[in-house]
N, C-alpha and C positions, 0 to 999 in steps of 0.2 A: 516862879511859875507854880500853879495849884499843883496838886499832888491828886487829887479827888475828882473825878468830874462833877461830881455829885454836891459837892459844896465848894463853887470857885470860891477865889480868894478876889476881895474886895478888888485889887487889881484887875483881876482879867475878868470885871464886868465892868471897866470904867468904857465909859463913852470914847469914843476916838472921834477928836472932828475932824474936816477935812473942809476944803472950798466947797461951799455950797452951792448950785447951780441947776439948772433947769438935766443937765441929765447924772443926776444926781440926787439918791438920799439915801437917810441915815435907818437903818435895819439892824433888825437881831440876827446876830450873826453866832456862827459854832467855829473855835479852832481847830485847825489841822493838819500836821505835818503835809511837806509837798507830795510825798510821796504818795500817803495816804487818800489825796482829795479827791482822784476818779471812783475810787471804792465807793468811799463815803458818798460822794454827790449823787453815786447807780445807786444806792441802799435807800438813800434819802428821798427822792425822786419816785421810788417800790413803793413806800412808805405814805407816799406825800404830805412830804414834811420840807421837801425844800422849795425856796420862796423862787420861783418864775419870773418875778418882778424885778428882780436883779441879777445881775454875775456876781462868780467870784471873784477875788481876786485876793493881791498878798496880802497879808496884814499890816496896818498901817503903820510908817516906820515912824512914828511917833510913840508907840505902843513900848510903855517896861517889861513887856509880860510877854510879845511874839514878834520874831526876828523873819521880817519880810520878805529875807532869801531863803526864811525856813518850813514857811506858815502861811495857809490859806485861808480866808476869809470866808463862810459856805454861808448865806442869809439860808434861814430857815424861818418858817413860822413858827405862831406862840406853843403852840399843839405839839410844837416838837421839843422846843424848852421846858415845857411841862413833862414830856417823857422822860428828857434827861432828867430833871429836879428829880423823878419818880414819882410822878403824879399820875403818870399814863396809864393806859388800861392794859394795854397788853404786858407780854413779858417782856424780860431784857433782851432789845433787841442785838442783836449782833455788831451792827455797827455802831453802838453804844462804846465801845472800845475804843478808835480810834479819836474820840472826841476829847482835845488833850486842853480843854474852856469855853465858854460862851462873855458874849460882849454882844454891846452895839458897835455898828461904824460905818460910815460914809461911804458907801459903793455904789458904782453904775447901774443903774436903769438898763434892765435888757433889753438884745435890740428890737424885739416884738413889739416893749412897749413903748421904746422912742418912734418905733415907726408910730403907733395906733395915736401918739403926740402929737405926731406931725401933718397929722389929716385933718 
């Protein structure tokens, strides 16, 4: 597991696939312990930085890098991956802490937007 947030390690950016299907796709996602993903999701949501488009969910038990009875999958947008990298405008935000890597990975379509599908 990286050590940094700030510079993953080739691993915990690798792609996770998953079945691919109509309520289903592949997003940029932030790691984070279970415990920690209500926090993070209220911070990130203040922020908006996390992606509406999808849910969370565990991390894919496919994954070398996060153990899906331990680790939450949070999709965020690019804007929020640039804060972590430290490209962002603001300062260090707070819940910058709890973010223990970023990846892609195959997660659900929220259910907003499967309804707005299915019209």
């Amino acid at each position: 597991m990286n050590s940094n947030t700030s510079q993953p390690s080739a691993a915990s950016t690798r792609t996770n696939h998953g079945t691919n299907n109509a309520k289903t796709g592949e997003t940029n996602v932030i790691y984070v312990g279970k415990k920690n993903a209500k926090a993070l999701k209220t911070a990130l949501e203040a922020d908006g930085f996390l992606d509406k488009t999808f849910r969370m969910i565990s991390a894919h038990a496919d994954s070398e890098d996060w153990d899906p009875k331990l680790h939450i999958a949070v999709p965020v947008t690019k804007s929020c991956l640039q804060e972590i990298e430290g490209r962002g405008i603001a300062g260090t935000p707070s819940w910058k802490s709890l973010v223990l890597g970023t990846g892609t990975q195959e997660v659900p379509f929220s259910t907003a937007v499967l309804g707005l599908k299915k019209r």
